[in-house]
Chimera marker file (.cmm) of the C-alpha trace (Angstrom):
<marker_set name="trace">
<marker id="1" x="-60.139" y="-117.740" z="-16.376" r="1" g="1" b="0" radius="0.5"/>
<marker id="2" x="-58.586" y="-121.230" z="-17.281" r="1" g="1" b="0" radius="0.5"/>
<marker id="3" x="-55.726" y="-120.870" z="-15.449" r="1" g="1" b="0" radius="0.5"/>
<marker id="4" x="-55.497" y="-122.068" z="-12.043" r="1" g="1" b="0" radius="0.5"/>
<marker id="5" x="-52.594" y="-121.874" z="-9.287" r="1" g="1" b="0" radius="0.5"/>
<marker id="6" x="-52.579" y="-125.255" z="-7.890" r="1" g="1" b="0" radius="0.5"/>
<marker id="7" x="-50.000" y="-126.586" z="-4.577" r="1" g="1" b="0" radius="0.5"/>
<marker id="8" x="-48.106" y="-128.174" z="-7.508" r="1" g="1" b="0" radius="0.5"/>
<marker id="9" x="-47.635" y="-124.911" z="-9.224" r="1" g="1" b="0" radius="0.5"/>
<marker id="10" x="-46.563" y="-123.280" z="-5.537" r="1" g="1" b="0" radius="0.5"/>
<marker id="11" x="-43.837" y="-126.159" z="-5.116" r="1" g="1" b="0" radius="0.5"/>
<marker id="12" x="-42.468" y="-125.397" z="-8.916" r="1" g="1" b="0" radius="0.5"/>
<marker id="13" x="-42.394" y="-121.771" z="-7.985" r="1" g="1" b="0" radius="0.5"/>
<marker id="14" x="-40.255" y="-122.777" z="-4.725" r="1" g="1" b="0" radius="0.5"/>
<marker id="15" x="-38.082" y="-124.893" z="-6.200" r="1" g="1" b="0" radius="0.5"/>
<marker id="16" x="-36.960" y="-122.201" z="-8.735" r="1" g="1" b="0" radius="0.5"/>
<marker id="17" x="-36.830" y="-119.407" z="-6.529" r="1" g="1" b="0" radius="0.5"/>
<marker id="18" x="-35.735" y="-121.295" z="-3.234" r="1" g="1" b="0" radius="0.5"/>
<marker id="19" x="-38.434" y="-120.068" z="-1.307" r="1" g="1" b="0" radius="0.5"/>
<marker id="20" x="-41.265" y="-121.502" z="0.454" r="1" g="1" b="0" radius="0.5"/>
<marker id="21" x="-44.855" y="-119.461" z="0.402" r="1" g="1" b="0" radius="0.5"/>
<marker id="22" x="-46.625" y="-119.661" z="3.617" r="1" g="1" b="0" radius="0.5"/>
<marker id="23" x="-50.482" y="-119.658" z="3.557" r="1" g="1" b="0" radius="0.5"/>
<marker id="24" x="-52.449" y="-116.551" z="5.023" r="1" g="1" b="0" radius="0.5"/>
<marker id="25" x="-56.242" y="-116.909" z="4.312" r="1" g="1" b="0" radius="0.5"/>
<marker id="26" x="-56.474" y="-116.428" z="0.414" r="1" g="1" b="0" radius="0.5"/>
<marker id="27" x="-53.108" y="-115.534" z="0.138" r="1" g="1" b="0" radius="0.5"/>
<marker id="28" x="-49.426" y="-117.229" z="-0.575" r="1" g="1" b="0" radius="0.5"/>
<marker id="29" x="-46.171" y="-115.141" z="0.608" r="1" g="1" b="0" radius="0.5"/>
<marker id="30" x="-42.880" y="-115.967" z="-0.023" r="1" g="1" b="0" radius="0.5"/>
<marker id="31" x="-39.600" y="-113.557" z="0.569" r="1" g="1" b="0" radius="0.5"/>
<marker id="32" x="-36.746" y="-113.541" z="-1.200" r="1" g="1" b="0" radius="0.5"/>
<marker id="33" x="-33.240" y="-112.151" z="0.723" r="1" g="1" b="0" radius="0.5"/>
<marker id="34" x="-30.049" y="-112.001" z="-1.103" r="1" g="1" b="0" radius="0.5"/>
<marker id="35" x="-27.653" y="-110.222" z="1.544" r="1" g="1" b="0" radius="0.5"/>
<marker id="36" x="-24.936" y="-110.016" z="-0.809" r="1" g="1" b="0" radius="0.5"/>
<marker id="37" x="-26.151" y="-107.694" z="-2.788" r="1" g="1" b="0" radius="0.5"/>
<marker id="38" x="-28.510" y="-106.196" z="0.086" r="1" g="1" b="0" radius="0.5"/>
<marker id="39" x="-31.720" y="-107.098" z="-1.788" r="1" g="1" b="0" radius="0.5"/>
<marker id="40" x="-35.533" y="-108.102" z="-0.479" r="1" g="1" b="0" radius="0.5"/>
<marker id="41" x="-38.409" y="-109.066" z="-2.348" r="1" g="1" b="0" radius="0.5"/>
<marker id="42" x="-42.079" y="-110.348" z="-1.307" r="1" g="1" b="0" radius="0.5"/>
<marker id="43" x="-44.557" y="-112.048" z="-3.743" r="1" g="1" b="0" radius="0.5"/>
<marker id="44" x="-47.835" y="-112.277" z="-2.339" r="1" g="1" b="0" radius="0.5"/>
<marker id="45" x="-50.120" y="-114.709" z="-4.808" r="1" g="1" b="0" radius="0.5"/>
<marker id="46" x="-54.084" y="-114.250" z="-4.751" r="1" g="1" b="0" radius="0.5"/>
<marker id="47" x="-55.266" y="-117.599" z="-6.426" r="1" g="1" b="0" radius="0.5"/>
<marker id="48" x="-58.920" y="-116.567" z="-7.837" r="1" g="1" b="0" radius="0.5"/>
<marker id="49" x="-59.693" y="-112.842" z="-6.520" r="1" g="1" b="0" radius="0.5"/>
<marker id="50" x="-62.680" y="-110.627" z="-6.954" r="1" g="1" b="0" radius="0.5"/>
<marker id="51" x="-60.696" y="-108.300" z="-9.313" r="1" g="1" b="0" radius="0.5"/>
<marker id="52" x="-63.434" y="-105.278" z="-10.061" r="1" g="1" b="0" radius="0.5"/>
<marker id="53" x="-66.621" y="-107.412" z="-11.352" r="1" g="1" b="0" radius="0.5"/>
<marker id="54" x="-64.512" y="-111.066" z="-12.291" r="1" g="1" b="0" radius="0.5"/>
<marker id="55" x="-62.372" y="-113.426" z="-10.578" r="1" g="1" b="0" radius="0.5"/>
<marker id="56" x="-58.698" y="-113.516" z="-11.402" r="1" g="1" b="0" radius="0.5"/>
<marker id="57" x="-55.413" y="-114.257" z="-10.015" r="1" g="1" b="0" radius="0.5"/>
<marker id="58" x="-53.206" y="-111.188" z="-8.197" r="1" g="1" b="0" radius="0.5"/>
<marker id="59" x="-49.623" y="-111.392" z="-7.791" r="1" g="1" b="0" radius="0.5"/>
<marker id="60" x="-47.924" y="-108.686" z="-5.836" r="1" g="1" b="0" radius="0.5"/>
<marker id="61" x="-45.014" y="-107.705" z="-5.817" r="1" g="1" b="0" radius="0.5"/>
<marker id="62" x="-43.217" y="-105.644" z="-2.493" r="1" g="1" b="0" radius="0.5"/>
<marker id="63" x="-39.490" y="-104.615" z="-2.093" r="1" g="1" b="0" radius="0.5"/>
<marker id="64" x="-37.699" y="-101.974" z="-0.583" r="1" g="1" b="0" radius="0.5"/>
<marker id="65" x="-38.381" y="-99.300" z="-3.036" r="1" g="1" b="0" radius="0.5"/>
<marker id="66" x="-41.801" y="-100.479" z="-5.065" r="1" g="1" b="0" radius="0.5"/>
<marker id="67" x="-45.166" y="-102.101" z="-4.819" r="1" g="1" b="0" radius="0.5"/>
<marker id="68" x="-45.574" y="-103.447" z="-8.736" r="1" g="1" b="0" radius="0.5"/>
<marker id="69" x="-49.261" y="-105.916" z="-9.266" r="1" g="1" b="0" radius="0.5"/>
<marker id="70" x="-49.972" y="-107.965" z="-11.578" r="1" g="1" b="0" radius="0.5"/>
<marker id="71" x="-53.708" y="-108.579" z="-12.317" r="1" g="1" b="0" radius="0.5"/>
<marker id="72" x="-55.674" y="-111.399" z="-14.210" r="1" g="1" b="0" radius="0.5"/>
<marker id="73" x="-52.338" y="-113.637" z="-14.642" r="1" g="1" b="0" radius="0.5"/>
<marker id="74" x="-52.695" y="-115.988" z="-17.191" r="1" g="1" b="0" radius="0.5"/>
<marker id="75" x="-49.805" y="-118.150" z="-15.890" r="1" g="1" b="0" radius="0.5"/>
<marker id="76" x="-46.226" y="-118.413" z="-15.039" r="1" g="1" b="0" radius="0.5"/>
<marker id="77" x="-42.750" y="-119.779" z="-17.033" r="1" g="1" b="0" radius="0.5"/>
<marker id="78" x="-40.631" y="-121.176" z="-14.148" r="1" g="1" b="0" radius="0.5"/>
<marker id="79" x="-36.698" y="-121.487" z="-15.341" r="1" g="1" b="0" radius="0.5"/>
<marker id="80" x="-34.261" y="-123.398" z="-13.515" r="1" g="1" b="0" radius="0.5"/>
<marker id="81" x="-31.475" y="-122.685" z="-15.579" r="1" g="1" b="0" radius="0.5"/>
<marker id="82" x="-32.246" y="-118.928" z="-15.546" r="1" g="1" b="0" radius="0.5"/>
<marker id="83" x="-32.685" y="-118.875" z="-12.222" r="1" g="1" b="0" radius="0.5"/>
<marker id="84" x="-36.115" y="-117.202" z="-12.921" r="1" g="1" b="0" radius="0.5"/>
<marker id="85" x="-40.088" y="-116.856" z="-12.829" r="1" g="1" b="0" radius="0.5"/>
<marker id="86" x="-41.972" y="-115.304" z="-15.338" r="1" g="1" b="0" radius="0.5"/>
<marker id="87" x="-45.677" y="-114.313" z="-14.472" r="1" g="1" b="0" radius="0.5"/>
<marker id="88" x="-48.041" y="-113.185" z="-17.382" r="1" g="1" b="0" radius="0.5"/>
<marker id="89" x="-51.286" y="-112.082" z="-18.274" r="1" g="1" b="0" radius="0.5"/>
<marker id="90" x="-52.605" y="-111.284" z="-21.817" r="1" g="1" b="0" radius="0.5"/>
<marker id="91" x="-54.989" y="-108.841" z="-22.996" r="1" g="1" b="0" radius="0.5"/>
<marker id="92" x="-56.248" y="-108.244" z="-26.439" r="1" g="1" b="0" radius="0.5"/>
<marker id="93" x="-52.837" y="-109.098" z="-28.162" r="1" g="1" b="0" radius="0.5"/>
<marker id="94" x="-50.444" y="-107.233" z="-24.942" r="1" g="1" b="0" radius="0.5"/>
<marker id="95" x="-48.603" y="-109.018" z="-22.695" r="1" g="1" b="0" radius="0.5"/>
<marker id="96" x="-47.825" y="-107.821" z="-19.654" r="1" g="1" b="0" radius="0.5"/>
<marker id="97" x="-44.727" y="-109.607" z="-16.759" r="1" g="1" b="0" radius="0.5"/>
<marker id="98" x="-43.390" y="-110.010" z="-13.845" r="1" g="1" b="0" radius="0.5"/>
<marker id="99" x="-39.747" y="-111.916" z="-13.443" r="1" g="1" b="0" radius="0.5"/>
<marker id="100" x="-38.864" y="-112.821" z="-10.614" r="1" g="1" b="0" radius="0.5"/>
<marker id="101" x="-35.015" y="-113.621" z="-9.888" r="1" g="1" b="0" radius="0.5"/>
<marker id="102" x="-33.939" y="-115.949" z="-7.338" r="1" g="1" b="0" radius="0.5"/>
<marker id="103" x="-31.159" y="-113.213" z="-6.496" r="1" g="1" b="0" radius="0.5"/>
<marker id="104" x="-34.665" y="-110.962" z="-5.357" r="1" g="1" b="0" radius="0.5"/>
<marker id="105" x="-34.169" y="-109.377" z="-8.081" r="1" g="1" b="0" radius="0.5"/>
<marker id="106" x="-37.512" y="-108.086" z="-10.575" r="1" g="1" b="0" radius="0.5"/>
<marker id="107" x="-38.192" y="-106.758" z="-13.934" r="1" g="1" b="0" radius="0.5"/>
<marker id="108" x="-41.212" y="-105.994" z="-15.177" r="1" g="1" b="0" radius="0.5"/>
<marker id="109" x="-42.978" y="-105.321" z="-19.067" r="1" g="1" b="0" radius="0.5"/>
<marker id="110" x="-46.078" y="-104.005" z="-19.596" r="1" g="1" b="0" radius="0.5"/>
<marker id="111" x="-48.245" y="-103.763" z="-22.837" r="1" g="1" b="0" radius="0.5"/>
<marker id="112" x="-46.243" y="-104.927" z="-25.102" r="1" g="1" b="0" radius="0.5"/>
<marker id="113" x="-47.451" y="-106.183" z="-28.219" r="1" g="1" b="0" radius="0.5"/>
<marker id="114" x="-47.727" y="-110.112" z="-28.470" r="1" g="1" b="0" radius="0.5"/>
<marker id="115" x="-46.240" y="-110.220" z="-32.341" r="1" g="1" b="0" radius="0.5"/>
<marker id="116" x="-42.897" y="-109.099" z="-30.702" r="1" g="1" b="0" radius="0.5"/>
<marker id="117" x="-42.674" y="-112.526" z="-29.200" r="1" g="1" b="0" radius="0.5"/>
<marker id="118" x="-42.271" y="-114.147" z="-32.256" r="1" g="1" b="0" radius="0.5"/>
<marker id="119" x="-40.712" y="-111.648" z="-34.736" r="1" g="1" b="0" radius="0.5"/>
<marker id="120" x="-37.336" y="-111.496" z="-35.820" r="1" g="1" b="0" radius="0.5"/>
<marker id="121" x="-35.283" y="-109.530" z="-32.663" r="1" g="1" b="0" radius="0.5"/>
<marker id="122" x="-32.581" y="-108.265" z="-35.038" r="1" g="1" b="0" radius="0.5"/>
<marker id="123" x="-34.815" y="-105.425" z="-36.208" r="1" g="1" b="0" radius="0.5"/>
<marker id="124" x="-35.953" y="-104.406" z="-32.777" r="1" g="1" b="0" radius="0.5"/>
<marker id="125" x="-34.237" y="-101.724" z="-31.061" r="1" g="1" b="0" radius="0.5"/>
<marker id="126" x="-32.677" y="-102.473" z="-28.335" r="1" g="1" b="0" radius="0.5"/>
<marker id="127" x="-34.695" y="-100.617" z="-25.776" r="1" g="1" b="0" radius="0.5"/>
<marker id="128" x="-37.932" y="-102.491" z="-27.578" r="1" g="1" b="0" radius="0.5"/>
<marker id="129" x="-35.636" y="-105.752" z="-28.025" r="1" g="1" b="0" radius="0.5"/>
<marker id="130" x="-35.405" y="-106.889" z="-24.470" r="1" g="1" b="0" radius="0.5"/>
<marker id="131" x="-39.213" y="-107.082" z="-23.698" r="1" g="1" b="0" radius="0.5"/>
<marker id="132" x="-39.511" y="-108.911" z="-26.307" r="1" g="1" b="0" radius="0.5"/>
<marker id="133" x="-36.889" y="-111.537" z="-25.526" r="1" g="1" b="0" radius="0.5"/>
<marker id="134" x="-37.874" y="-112.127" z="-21.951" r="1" g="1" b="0" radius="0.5"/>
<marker id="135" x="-40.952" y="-112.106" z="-22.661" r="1" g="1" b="0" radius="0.5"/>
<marker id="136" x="-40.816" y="-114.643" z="-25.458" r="1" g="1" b="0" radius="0.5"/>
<marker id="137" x="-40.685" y="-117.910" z="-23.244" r="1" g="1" b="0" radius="0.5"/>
<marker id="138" x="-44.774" y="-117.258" z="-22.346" r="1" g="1" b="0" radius="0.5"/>
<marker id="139" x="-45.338" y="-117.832" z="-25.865" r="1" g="1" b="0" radius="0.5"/>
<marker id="140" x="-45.961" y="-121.567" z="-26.266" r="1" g="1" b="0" radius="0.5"/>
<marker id="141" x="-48.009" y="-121.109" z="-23.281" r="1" g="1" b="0" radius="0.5"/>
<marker id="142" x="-49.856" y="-118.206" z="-24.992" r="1" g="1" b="0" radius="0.5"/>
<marker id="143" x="-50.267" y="-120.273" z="-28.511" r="1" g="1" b="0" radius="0.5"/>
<marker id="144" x="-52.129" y="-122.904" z="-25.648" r="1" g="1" b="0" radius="0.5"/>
<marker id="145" x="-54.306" y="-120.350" z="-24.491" r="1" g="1" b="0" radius="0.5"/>
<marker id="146" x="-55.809" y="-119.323" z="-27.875" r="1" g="1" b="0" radius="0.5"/>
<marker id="147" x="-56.376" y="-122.753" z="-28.509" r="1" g="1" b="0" radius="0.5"/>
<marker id="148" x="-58.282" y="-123.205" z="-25.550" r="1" g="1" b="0" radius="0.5"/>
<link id1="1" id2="2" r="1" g="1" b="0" radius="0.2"/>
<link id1="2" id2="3" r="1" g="1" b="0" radius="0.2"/>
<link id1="3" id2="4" r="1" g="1" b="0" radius="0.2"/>
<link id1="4" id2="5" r="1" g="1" b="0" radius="0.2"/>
<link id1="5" id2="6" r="1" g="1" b="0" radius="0.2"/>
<link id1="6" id2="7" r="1" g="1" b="0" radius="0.2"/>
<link id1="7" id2="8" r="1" g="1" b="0" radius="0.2"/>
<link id1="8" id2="9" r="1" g="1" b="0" radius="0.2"/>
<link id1="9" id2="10" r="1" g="1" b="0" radius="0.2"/>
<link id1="10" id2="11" r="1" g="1" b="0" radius="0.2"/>
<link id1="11" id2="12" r="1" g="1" b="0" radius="0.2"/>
<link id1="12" id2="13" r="1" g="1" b="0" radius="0.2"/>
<link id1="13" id2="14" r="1" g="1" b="0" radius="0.2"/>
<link id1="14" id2="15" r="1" g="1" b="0" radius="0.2"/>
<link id1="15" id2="16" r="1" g="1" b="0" radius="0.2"/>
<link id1="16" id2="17" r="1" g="1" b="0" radius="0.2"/>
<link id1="17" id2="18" r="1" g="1" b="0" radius="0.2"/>
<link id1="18" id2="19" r="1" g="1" b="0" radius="0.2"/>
<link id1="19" id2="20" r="1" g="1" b="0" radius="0.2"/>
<link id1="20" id2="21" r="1" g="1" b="0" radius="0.2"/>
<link id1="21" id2="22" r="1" g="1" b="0" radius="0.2"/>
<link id1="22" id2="23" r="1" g="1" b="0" radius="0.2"/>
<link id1="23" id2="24" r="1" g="1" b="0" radius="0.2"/>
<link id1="24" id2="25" r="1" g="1" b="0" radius="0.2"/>
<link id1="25" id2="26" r="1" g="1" b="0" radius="0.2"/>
<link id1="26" id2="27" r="1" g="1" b="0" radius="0.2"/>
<link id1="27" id2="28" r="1" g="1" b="0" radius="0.2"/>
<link id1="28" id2="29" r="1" g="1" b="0" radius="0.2"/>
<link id1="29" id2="30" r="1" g="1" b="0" radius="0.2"/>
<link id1="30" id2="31" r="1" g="1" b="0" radius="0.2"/>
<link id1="31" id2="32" r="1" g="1" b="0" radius="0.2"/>
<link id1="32" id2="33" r="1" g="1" b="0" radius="0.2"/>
<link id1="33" id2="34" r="1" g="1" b="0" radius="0.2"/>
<link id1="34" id2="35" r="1" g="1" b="0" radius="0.2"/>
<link id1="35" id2="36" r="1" g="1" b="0" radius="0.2"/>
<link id1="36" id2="37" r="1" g="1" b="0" radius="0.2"/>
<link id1="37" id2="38" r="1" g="1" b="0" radius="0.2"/>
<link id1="38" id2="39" r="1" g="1" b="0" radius="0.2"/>
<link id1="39" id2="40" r="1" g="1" b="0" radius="0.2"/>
<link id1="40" id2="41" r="1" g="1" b="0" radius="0.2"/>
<link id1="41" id2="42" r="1" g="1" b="0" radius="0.2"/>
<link id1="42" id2="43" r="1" g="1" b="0" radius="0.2"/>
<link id1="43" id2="44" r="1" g="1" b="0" radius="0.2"/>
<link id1="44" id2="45" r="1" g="1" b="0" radius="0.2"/>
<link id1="45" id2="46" r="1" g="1" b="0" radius="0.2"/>
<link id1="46" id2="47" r="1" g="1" b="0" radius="0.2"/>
<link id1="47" id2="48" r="1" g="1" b="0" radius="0.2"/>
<link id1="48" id2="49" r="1" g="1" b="0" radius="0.2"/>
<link id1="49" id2="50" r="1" g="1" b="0" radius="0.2"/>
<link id1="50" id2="51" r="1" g="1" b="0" radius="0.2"/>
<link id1="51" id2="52" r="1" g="1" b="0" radius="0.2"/>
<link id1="52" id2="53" r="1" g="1" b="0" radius="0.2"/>
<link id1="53" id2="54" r="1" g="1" b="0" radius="0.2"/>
<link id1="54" id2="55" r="1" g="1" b="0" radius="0.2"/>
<link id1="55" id2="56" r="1" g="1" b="0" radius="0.2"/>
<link id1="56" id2="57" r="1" g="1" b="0" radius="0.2"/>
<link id1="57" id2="58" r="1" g="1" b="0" radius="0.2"/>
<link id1="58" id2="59" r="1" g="1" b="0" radius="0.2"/>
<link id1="59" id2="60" r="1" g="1" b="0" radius="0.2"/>
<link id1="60" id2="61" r="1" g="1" b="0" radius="0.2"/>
<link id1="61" id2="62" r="1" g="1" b="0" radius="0.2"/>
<link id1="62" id2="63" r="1" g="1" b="0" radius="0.2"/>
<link id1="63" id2="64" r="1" g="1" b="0" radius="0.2"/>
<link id1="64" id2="65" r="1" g="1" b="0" radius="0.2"/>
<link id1="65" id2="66" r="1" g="1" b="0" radius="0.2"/>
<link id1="66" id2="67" r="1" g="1" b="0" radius="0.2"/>
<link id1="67" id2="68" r="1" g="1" b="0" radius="0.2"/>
<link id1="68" id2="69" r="1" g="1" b="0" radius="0.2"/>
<link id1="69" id2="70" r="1" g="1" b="0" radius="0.2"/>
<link id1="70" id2="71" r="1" g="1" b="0" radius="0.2"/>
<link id1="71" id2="72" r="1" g="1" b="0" radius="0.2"/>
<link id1="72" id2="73" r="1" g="1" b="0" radius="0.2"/>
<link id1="73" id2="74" r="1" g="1" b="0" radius="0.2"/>
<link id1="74" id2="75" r="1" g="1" b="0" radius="0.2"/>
<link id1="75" id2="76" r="1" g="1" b="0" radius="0.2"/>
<link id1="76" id2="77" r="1" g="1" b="0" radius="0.2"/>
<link id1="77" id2="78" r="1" g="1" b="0" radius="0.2"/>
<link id1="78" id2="79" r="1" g="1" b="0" radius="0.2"/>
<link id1="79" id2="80" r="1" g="1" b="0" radius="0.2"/>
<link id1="80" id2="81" r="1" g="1" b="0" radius="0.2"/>
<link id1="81" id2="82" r="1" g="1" b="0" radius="0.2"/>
<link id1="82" id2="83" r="1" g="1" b="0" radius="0.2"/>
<link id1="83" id2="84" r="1" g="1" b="0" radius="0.2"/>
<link id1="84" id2="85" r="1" g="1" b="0" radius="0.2"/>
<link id1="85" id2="86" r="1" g="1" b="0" radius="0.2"/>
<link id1="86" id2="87" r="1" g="1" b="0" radius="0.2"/>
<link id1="87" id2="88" r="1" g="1" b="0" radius="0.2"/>
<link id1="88" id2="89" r="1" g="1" b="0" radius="0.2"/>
<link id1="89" id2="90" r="1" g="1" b="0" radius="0.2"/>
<link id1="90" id2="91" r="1" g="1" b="0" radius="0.2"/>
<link id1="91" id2="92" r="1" g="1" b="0" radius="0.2"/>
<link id1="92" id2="93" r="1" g="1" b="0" radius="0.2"/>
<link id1="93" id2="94" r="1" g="1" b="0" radius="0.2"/>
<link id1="94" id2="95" r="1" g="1" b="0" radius="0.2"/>
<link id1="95" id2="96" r="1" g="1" b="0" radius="0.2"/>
<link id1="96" id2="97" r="1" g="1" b="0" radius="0.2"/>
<link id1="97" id2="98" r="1" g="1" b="0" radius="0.2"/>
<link id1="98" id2="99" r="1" g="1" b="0" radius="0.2"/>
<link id1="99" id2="100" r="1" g="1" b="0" radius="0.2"/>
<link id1="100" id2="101" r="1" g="1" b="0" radius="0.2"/>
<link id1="101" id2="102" r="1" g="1" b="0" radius="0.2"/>
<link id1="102" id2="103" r="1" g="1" b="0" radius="0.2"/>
<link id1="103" id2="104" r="1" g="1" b="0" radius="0.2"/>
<link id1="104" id2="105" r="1" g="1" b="0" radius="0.2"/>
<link id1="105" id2="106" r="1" g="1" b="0" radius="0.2"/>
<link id1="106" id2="107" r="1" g="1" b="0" radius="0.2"/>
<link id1="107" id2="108" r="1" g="1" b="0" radius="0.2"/>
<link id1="108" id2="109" r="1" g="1" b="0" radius="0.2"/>
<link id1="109" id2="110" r="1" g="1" b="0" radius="0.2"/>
<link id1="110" id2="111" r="1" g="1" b="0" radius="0.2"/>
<link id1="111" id2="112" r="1" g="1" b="0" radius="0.2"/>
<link id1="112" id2="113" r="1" g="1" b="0" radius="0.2"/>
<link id1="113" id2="114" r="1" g="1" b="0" radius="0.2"/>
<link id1="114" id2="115" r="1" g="1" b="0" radius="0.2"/>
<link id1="115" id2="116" r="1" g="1" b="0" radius="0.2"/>
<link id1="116" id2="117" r="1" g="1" b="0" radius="0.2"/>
<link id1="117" id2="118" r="1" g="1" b="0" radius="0.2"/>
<link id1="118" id2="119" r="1" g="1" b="0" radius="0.2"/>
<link id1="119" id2="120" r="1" g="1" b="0" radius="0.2"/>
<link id1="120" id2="121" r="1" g="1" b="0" radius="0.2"/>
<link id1="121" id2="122" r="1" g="1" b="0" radius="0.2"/>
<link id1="122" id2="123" r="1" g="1" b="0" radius="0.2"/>
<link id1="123" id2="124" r="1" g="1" b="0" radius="0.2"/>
<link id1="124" id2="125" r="1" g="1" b="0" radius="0.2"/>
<link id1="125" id2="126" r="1" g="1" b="0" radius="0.2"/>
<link id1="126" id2="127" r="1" g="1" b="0" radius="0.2"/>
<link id1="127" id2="128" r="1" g="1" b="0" radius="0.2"/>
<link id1="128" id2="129" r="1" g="1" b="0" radius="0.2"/>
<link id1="129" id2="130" r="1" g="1" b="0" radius="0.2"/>
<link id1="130" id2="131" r="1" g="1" b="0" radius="0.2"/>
<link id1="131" id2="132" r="1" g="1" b="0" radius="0.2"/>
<link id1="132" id2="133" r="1" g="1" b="0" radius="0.2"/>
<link id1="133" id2="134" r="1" g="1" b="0" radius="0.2"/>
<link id1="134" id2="135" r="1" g="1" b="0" radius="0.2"/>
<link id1="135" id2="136" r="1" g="1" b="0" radius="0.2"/>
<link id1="136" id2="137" r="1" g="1" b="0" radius="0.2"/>
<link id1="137" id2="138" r="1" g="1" b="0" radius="0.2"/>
<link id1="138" id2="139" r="1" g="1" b="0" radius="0.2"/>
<link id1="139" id2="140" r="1" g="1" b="0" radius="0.2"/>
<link id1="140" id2="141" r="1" g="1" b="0" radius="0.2"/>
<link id1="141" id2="142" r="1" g="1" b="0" radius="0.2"/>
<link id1="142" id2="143" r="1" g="1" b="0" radius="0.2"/>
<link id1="143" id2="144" r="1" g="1" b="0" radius="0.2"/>
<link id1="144" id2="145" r="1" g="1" b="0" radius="0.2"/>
<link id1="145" id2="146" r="1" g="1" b="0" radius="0.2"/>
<link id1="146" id2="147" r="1" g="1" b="0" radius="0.2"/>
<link id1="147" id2="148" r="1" g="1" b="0" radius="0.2"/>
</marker_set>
């Protein structure tokens, strides 16, 4: 695992999400409100976890109506003008995320193929068409990763 969740990294994720994460043992919290629209959201960030036999990083996510995790991530986009943090972790060519909205909102993608990233979104259905464009900001971070 190369990719490491540093204080730095916290503050980025803060200043995005205008949040602050409070330190509980191994763990980082933050929670989201947005009364307006009646919405709550908790990340909870496990920097370097026993994960089954390896170490990895856990981020979890809580609201009202779901408990969504995302193991082994590989790293995080963090979008001021979106308004927006993207968590990822790759497996053999899948990408899986977790985007976070400032508003609490969260959407999440699972297993989709990598190649969608970079392909040409016009000939995508839409249903398949929307991973691929949120999604598609990990990729320079993705390209660094197999370089690595």
């Amino acid at each position: 695992m190369s990719f490491k969740f540093t204080e730095e990294k916290f503050k980025e994720i803060e200043e995005v999400l205008d949040t602050k994460f409070k330190k509980r043992g191994g763990q980082y919290r933050a929670v989201l409100l947005n009364t307006e629209r009646g919405r709550k959201l908790i990340i909870e960030i496990y920097p370097d976890m026993q994960i089954g036999k390896k170490i990895g990083n856990l981020v979890s996510i809580f609201t009202p109506y779901t408990h969504s995790q995302l193991h082994f991530c590989d790293g995080f986009v963090a979008s001021d003008v979106l308004e927006e943090v993207t968590f990822f972790a790759e497996f053999k060519g899948h990408l899986s995320g977790v985007i976070i909205e400032r508003q609490a909102g969260c959407s999440i993608f699972t297993n989709v193929d990598a190649e969608l990233l970079s392909g040409d979104f016009t000939q995508l259905a839409p249903e398949v068409m929307l991973s691929g464009i949120a999604l598609s900001l990990t990729e320079p971070l993705l390209e660094k990763k197999a370089k690595e």
